[in-house]
Each structure stands twice: as structure tokens, then as C-alpha cells.
C-alpha positions as CSV (number, residue, x, y, z in Angstrom):
1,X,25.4,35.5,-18.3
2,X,26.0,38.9,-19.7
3,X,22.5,39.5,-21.4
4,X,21.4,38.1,-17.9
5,X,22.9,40.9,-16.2
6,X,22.2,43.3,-18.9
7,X,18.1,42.3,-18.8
8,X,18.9,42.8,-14.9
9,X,19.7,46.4,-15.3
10,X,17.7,47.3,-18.1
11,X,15.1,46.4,-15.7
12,X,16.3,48.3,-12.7
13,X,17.0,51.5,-14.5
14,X,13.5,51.6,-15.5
15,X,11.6,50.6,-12.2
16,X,13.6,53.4,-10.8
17,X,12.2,55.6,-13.8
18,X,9.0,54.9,-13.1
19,X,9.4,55.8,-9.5
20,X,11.3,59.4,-10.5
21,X,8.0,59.5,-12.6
22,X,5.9,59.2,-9.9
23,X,7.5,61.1,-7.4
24,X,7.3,64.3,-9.7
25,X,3.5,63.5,-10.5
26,X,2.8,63.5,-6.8
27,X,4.3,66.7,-6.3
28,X,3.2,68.1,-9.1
29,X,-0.6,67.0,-7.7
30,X,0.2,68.2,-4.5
31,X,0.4,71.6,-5.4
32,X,-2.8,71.2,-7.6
33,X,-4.3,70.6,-4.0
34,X,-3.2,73.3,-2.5
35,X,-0.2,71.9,-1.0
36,X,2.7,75.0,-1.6
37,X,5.2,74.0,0.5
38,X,9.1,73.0,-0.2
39,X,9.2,69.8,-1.1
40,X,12.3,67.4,-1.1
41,X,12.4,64.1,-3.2
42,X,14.7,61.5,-1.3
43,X,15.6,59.2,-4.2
44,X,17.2,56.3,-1.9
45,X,14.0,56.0,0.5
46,X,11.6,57.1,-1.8
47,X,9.9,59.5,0.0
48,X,9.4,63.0,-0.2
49,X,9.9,65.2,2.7
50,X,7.3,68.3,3.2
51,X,8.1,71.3,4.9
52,X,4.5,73.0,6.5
53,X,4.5,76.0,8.5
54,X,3.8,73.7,12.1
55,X,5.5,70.6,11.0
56,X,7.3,68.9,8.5
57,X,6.0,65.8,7.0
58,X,8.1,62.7,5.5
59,X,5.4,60.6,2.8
60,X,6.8,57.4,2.4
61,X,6.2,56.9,-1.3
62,X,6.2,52.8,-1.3
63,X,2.7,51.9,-0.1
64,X,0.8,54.8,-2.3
65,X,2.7,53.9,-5.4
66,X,1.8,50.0,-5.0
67,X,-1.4,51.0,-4.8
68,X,-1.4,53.2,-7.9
69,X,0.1,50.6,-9.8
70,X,-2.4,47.8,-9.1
71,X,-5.2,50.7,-10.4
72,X,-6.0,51.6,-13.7
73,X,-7.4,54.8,-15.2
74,X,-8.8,57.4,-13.6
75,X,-8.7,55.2,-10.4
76,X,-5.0,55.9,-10.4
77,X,-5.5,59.9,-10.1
78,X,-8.1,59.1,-7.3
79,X,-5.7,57.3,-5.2
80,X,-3.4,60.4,-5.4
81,X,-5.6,62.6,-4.5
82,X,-6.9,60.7,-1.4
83,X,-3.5,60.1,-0.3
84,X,-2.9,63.9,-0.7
85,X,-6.2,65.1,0.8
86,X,-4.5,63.0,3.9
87,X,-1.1,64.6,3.5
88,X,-3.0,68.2,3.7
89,X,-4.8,67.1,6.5
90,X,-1.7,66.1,8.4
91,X,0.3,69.0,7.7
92,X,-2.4,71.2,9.4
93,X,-3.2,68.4,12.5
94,X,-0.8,70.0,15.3
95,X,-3.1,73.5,14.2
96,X,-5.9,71.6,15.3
97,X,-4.8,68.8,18.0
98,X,-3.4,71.6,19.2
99,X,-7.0,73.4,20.2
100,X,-8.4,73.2,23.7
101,X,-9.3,69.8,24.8
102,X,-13.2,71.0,25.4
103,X,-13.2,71.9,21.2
104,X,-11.4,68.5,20.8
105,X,-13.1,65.8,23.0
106,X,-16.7,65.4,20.8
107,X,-14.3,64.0,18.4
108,X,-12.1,61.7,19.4
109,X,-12.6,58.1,18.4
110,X,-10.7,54.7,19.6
111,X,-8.9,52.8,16.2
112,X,-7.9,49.6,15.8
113,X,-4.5,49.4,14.3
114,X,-2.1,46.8,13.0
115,X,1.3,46.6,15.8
116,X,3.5,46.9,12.8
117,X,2.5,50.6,12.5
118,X,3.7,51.2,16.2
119,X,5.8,48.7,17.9
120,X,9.0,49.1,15.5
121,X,8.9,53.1,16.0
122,X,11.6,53.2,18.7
123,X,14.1,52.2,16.2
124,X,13.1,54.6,13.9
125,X,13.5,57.6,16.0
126,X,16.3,60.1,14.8
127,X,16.8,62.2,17.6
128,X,20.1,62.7,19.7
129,X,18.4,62.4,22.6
130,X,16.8,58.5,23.2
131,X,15.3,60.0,26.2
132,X,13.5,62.4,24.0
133,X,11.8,59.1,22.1
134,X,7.6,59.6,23.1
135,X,5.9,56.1,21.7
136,X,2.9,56.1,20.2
137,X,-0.1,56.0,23.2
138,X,-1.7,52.8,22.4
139,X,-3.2,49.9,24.6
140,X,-2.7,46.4,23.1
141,X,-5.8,44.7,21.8
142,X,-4.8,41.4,20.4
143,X,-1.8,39.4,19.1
144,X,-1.6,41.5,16.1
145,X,-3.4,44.8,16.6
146,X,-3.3,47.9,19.2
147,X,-6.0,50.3,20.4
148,X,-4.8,54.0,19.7
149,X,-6.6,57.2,19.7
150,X,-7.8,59.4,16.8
151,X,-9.5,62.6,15.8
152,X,-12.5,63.1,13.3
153,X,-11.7,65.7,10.8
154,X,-14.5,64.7,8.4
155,X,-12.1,63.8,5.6
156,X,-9.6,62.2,7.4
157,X,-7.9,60.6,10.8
158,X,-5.2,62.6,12.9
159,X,-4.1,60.6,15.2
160,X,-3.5,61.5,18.9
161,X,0.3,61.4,20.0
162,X,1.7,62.1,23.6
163,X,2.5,65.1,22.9
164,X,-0.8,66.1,22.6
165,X,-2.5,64.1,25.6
166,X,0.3,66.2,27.8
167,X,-1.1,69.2,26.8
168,X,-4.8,68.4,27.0
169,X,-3.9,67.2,30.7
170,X,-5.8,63.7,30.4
171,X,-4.2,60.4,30.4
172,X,-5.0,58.1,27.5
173,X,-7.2,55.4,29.6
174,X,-9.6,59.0,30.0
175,X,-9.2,59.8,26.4
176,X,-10.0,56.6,25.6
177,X,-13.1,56.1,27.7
178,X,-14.6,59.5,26.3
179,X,-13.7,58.3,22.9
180,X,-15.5,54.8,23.7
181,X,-18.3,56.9,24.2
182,X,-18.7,59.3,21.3
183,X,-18.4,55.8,18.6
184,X,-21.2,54.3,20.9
185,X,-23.0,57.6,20.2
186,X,-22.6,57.3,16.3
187,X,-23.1,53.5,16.2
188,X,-26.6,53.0,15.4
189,X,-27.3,48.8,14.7
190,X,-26.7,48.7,11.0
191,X,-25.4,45.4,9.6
192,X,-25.8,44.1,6.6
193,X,-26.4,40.3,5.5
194,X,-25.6,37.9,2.3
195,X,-26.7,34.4,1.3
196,X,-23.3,33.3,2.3
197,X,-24.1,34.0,6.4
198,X,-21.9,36.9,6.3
199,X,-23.0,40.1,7.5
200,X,-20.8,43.1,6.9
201,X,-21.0,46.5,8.9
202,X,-23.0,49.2,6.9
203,X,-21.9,52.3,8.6
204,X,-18.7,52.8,6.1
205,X,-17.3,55.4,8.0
206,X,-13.8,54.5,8.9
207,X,-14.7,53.1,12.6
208,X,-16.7,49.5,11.3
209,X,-13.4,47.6,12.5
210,X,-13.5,49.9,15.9
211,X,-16.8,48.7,16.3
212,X,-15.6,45.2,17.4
213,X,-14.8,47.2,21.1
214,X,-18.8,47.3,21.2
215,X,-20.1,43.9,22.2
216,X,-23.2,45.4,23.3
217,X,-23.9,46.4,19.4
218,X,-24.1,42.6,18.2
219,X,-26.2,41.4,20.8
220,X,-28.7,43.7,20.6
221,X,-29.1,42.1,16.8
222,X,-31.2,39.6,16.8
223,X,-29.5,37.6,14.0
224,X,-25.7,36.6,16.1
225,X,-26.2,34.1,18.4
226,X,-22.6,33.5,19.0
227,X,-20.4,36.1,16.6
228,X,-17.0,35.1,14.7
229,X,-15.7,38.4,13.5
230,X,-12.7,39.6,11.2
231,X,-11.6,43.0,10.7
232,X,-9.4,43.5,8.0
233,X,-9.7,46.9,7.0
234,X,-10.4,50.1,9.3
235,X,-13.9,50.5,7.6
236,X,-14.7,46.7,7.4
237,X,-16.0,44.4,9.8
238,X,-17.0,41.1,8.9
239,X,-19.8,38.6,11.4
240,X,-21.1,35.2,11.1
241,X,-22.0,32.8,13.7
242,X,-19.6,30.2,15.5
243,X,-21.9,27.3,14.2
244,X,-22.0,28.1,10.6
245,X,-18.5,26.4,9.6
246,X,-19.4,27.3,5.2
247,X,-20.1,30.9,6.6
248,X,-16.7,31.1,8.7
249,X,-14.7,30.0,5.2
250,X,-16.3,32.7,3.2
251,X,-15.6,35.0,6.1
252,X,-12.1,34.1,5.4
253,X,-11.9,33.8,2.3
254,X,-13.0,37.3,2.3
255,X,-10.0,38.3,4.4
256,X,-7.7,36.7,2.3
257,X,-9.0,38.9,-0.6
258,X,-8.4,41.8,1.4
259,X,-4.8,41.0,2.4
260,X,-3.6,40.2,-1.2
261,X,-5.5,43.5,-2.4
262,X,-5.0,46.3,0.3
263,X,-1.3,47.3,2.2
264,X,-3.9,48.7,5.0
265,X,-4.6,45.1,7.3
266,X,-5.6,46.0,10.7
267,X,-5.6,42.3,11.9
268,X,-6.0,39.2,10.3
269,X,-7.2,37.3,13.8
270,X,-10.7,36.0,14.4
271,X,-12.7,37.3,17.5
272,X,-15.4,36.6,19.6
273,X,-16.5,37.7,23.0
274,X,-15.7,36.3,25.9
275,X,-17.7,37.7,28.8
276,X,-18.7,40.7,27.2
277,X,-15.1,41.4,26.1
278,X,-13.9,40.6,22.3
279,X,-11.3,38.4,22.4
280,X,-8.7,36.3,19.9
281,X,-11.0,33.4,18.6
282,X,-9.0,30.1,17.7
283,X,-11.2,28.1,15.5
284,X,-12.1,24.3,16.9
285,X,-12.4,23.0,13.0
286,X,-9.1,21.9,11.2
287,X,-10.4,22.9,7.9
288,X,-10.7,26.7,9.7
289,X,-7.4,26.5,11.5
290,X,-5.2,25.6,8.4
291,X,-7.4,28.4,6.1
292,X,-6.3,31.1,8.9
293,X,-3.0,30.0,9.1
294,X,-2.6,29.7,5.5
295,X,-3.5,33.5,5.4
296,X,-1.2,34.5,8.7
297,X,1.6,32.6,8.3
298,X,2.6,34.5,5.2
299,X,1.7,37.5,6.7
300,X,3.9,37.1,9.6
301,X,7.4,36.7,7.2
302,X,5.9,39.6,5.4
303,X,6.0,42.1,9.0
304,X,9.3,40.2,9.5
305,X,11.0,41.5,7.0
306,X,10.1,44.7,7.4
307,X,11.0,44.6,10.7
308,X,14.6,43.4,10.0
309,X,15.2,46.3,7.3
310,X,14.2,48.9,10.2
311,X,16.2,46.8,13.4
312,X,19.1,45.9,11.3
313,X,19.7,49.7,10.2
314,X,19.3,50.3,13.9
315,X,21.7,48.5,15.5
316,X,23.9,48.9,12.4
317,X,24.0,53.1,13.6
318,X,24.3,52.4,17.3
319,X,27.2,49.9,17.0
320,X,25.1,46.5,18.6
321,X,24.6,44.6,15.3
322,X,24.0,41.1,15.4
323,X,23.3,38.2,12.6
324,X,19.2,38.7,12.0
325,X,17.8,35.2,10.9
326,X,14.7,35.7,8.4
327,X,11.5,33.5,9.1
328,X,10.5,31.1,6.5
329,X,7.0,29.5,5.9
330,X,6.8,26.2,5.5
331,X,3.9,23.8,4.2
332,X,3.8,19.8,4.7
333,X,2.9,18.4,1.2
334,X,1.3,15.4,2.5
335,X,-1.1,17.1,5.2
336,X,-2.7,20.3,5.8
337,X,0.5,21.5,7.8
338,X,1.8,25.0,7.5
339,X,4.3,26.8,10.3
340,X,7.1,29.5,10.1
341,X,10.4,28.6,10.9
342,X,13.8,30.2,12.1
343,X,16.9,29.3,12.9
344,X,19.5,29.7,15.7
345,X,23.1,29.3,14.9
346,X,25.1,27.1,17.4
347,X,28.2,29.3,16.8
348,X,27.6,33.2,17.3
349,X,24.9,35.7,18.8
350,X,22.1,36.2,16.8
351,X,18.7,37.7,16.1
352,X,15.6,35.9,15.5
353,X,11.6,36.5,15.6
354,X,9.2,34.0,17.5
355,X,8.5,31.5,15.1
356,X,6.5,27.8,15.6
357,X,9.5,25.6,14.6
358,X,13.4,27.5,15.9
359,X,16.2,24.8,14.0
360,X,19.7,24.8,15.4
361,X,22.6,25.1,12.9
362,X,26.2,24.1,12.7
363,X,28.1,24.9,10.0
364,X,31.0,23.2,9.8
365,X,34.0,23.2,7.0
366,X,34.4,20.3,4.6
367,X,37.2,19.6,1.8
368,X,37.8,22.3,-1.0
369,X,36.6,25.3,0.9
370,X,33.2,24.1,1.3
371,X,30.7,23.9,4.0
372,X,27.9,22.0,5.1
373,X,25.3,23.0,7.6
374,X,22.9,20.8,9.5
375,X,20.4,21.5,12.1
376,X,19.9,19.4,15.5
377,X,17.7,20.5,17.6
378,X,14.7,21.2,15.9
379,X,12.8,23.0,18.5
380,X,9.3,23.8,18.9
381,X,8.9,27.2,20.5
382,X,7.3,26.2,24.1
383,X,10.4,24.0,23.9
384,X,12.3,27.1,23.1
385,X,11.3,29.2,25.9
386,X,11.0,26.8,28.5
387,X,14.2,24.8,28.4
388,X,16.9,27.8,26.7
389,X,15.3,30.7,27.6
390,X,17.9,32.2,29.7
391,X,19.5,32.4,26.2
392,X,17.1,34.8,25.1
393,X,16.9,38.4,25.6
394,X,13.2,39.7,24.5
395,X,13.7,42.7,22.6
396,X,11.1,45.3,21.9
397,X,9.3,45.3,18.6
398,X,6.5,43.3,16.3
399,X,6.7,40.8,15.6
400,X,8.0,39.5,19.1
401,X,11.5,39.6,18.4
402,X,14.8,37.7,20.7
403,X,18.6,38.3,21.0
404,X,20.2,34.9,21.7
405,X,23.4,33.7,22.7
406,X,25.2,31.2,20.7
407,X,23.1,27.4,21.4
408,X,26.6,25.9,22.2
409,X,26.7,28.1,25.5
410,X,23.8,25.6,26.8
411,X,26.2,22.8,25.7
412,X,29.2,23.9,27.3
413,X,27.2,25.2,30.4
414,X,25.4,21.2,30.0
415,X,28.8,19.8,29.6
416,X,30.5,21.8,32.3
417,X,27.1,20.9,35.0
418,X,28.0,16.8,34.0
């Protein structure tokens, strides 16, 4: 047991080496780009707080460093100095969302993001004022992805907070329609087949996923009849057609290459339109529907669990904690079958994400100090909100996320009606 624990730390002490390492490399590349301001390495968050002339910037170290790790090379130095040329670009953006709307407005554009990049930020805001908390402008897309406003700077995105619509003077449904219109004005018809019956968007300028809000753009092509599309990364768009099942499963397996390579998913649905409008596209073949679920299900824990780490902390600070059940995935061995799964305890208020399959669990004491816990219901979720939902308080967040009261208050209340 002790070598166990001694591998255990061994290992720790040098995973945290290796991030020290990093850190210093990245701010020793920053000011090879011409980044000069005081930086502050927070060894517990891993990130390194920098502290421009307009704004200070907080570079969470996690993603970039994952990402350096899977390179090799001189592909390693590249992804620094992207991430940095991004860094600069953002420490200079209130300088330049700050200009007059009429020097602005030619370049704003609409982008397609994943809801675990917004939806958690209230939870996350450190001011003393809650009042003072200004989300993220964003209109919802689709189960898993929101519509927010950026700005072109050639080498990078700034993206458009309230604070800057306010003092442009223009609501985000106007900013929105003007920056419709500028991507229909750089979105010449430019896709790009393969013997598979995938066609890929060729423009490769950051906006091919934003494309999707264009349904005029696919059918002027003459080759989509009726178009299935995925969009896993800002500049990729994936099309095939709705009757070419072997093209739809290397559509996905394409998106399943992108979610175990790239920390960058915008959504991992599949659309179509629907009266001109794009719109979540649930496939009709099993084979279709268990290879997408295979790839979300997994997906979902994985936004879970990030949003636990940032609500727990949360409700930790303001005094309103409550036991957070984690989602599991779960796969029937004898069928195609795969669903997430949470549970509910009988006993004591807890906190729980929306999940196909909510168990009920009683723990109850046995001989020896032991326990044993079993779960009755098992609920589906329909089940879930239509027979105990005044149990549930929604809460805000992504995934959708529920404060319940203990299941045995339905019992008692049950118990008490008889």
C-alpha cells in the first residue's frame, strides 16, 4: 500500500511540475509576442492573470495545455503562439469594441457557440454586487448551442458583451440582424464534396459552422436535396443528404473524431431545416440514433462535471449548498441501449442535472456499521417532471440543472392525502 501511495505522489509532484513548466514557458512566450504586462501565475487554478492597460485578463491554462500535450514538435510552439496571438488580441478588444458603432458595424458577425461557455457564467461572477452580474447577450439556437455576437479582427474573434451593445445604443436582435447580413455578404456557395457523400464547407474562415443560420446558402446548391448537417467546430460544417444513411455515419463518425480530438465543440446535434429555419434533426434510423447518442451521452457527463465544480463552489461561498448528484452513462450489453442516469435521494435536498433515467435511493443502516442502498422508483424523466415536479426547482445553468426536495415529501404528502 505504501509504494501505492508513494507511485501516487511521485506522480502528482511531477504532473504539477510539468504544469509550473508550462506556465513559465507561456509567459516567457508571451513577452516574445509582445505581451509586457504583469503577469501573475495562480498555481491552484492554473491560470495566469494579465494585467493590460484597459483590462485585465485571467487565461485559464487547462484547455491550452491539453492541447499542447496531445501535439508534438514544433506543433507544440504553434499552439502557444495562437493561443497568445488571441490573448493580445483580447487585451486590446475594449480599445477597439470600444470605437463608434458606425467603425464597428461592417464587422460584426453572428457565432455559434457551445451553452457550456455561457449558461454557468452567473455562478462565476465575483463581484459584490449580484445586481452588477451583465450575462453574456446571446439568443439560444439549439439544445446544446447559443447564437452570440462577435467582431472580426482578422486574426481573431472579440466577442460582443452588454457592455458594449449599451454603448453602441442598439439592442442585440439589431446587432444581430446587421451581423446576419455582413456573413451573407462574405458567404459565397463554396462546398466541398468526398466519395463518402460528405461535403465540407470550404470557406475556412472561422464562420463555416455560422453558416448553418443560412438556409438560403444550401439550397441554392444543386447537390442537397434534403441537408443533415453537423457543426462541430467553429470553422467546420459538415452536409449530406437525409436519404444517404452510409453518408450520415461518416458524417458522424467525423464528429466523433472531432470531439475526442478538439476541447473547442460547438454542438454535437444534427440539423436540418424546417421551413426555411435550421432546426435540431433527430435521426428516424436506430443505427443513427444509437451512433449520436453514443457520441452525446458522454459528452453530457463530461459538461456535467464541469458544471458541478463551478455550482458546487458557488453555493459552497453563498451558504445554499446542497448534495450535487453526478450523471452516469450507462450502456445495455445486450442491445444498442445507451442513457445517462442520476439519482435522487429519498432522505435530504439535493442537486441533480436532467438525465433520461432519475433512480430513487434509500440508504438505510444494516449490522456492523454498514449500509445498504437501493433504488425504487426508477423514473424516466417525462415521469419525472410530470408526476414530482412540484419537487423540483429549475435552476439556471447547462446542462439543465434541478434543486429537489427529499422524494419521501411526495410520500408523506401521498400518505397524509390517503
Amino acid at each position: 500500500m505504501n509504494n501505492i501511495d508513494s507511485i501516487t505522489n511521485d506522480t502528482s509532484v511531477k504532473n504539477n511540475d510539468q504544469r509550473d513548466a508550462f506556465a513559465d514557458k507561456f509567459m516567457k512566450m508571451a513577452k516574445q509576442h509582445g505581451i509586457f504586462y504583469t503577469m501573475t501565475y495562480d498555481k491552484d487554478n492554473f491560470s495566469i492573470r494579465v494585467d493590460g492597460t484597459h483590462m485585465k485578463q485571467n487565461c485559464n491554462l487547462n484547455n491550452v495545455y491539453a492541447e499542447y500535450r496531445a501535439a508534438y514538435g514544433k506543433a507544440r510552439d504553434a499552439i502557444l503562439r495562437n493561443y497568445l496571438r488571441g490573448v493580445k488580441e483580447a487585451l486590446s478588444s475594449d480599445v477597439v469594441l470600444g470605437a463608434p458603432f458606425n467603425k464597428i458595424r461592417h464587422r460584426l458577425r453572428p457565432l455559434l457557440r457551445n451553452r457550456i461557455l455561457t449558461d454557468n457564467e452567473r455562478y462565476e461572477f465575483k463581484g459584490d454586487d449580484p445586481s452588477e452580474f451583465r450575462p453574456t447577450p446571446r439568443k439560444l439556437f439549439s439544445s446544446d448551442a447559443n447564437i452570440v455576437l462577435g467582431v472580426d479582427s482578422h486574426h481573431t474573434l472579440m466577442e460582443v458583451r452588454q457592455k458594449h451593445l449599451e454603448s453602441w445604443g442598439i439592442s442585440f436582435d439589431d446587432a444581430l440582424d446587421i451581423a446576419m447580413n455582413n456573413l451573407e455578404a462574405v458567404s459565397p456557395i463554396h462546398f466541398e464534396g468526398s466519395r463518402e457523400g460528405v461535403f465540407r464547407g470550404g470557406w475556412l474562415d472561422y464562420y463555416d459552422s455560422s453558416r448553418l443560420l443560412l438556409p438560403d446558402l444550401f439550397s441554392r446548391y444543386g447537390h442537397f436535396d434534403d441537408p443533415v448537417i453537423v457543426i462541430p467546430e467553429s470553422g467546420v460544417i459538415y452536409i449530406t443528404n437525409k436519404a444517404d444513411k452510409a453518408a450520415q455515419l461518416h458524417m458522424l463518425n467525423a464528429l466523433q473524431k472531432h470531439v475526442n480530438t478538439t476541447l473547442k465543440i460547438v454542438s454535437t446535434q444534427m440539423y436540418h431545416f424546417v421551413d426555411g429555419k435550421p432546426t435540431e434533426y433527430k435521426p428516424e434510423d436506430n443505427q443513427l440514433e444509437f451512433k449520436l447518442a453514443e457520441i452525446n451521452k458522454p459528452l453530457f457527463q463530461s459538461y456535467a462535471q464541469q458544471q458541478k465544480k463551478i455550482v458546487e463552489d458557488y453555493l459552497i461561498e453563498t451558504g445554499n449548498w446542497a448534495y450535487f448528484m453526478s450523471p452516469m452513462v450507462v450502456r445495455a450489453k445486450e442491445k444498442d441501449s445507451i442513457a445517462t442516469v442520476c439519482c435522487w435521494s429519498n432522505d435530504m435536498e439535493c442537486i441533480f442535472p436532467e438525465a433520461d433515467i432519475v433512480t430513487v435511493t434509500h440508504v438505510t443502516s444494516a449490522d456492523e456499521g454498514t449500509f445498504h442502498v437501493h433504488s425504487d422508483p426508477v423514473l424516466m424523466w417525462c415521469d419525472v417532471i410530470e408526476k414530482y415536479g412540484h419537487l423540483l426547482q429549475k435552476m439556471e445553468g447547462f446542462p439543465n440543472l434541478y434543486r429537489a426536495a427529499p422524494f419521501a415529501n411526495h410520500q408523506e404528502a401521498t400518505a397524509m392525502a390517503a
